[in-house]
C-alpha positions as CSV (number, residue, x, y, z in Angstrom):
1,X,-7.5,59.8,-63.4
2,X,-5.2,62.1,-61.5
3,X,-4.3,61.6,-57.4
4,X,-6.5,62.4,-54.7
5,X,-5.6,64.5,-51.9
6,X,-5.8,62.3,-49.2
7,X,-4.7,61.5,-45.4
8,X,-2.1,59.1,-44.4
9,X,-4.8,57.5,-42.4
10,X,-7.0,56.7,-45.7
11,X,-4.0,55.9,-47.4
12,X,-3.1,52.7,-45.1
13,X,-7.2,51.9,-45.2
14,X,-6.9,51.7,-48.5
15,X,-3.7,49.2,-49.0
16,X,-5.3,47.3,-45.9
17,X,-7.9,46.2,-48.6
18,X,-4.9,44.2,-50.8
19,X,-3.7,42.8,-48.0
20,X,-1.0,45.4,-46.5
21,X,-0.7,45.2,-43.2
22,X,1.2,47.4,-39.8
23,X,4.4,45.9,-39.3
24,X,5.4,48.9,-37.1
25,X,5.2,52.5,-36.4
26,X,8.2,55.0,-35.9
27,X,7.2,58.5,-35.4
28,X,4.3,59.0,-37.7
29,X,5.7,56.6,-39.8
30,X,3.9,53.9,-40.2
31,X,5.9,50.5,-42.2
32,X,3.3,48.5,-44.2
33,X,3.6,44.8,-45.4
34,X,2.5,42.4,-47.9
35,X,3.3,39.1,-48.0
36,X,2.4,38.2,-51.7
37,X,4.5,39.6,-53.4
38,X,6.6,40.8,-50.1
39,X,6.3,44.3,-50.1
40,X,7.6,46.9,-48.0
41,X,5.8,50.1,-47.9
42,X,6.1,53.4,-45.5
43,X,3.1,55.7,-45.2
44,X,3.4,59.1,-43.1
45,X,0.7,59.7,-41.1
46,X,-0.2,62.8,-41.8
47,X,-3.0,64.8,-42.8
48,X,-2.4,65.5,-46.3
49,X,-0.1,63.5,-48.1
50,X,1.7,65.5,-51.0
51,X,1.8,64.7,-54.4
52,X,5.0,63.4,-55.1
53,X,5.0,61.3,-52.0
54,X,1.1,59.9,-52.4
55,X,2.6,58.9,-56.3
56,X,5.6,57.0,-54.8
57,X,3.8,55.1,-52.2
58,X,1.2,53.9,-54.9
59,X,4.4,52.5,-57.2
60,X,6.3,51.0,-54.3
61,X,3.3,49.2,-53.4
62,X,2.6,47.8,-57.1
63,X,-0.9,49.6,-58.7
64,X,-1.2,52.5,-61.1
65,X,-3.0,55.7,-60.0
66,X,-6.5,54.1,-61.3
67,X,-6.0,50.6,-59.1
68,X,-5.8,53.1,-56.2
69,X,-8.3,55.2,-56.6
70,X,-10.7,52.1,-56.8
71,X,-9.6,51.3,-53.7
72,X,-10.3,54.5,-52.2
């Protein structure tokens, strides 16, 4: 399946739903964590999130592109 183009916003709904959480917010960066396995993820809260970046956050936080489009 290929990426979505999708908001920071629906990004961080959709890592709530493995168990990420808001640590903290700087900006419009918002600092995601998970406690099993600790994980440390930042999602920009922006409208659209680019290609590239949406691809990165997705392998920081430990799925392929498929996991995270069923979470979606």
């Amino acid at each position: 399946m290929s990426l979505p183009v999708i908001s920071g916003h629906q990004c961080i709904k959709a890592l709530a739903k493995i168990g990420f959480y808001e640590l903290r917010q700087k900006g419009s960066h918002v600092i995601l964590r998970c406690d099993e396995p600790r994980t440390t993820v930042v999602v920009p809260d922006h409208k659209q999130l680019k290609k590239g970046l949406l691809r990165k956050i997705i392998r920081d936080a430990g799925l392929t592109v498929d996991e995270f489009n069923e979470l979606l």
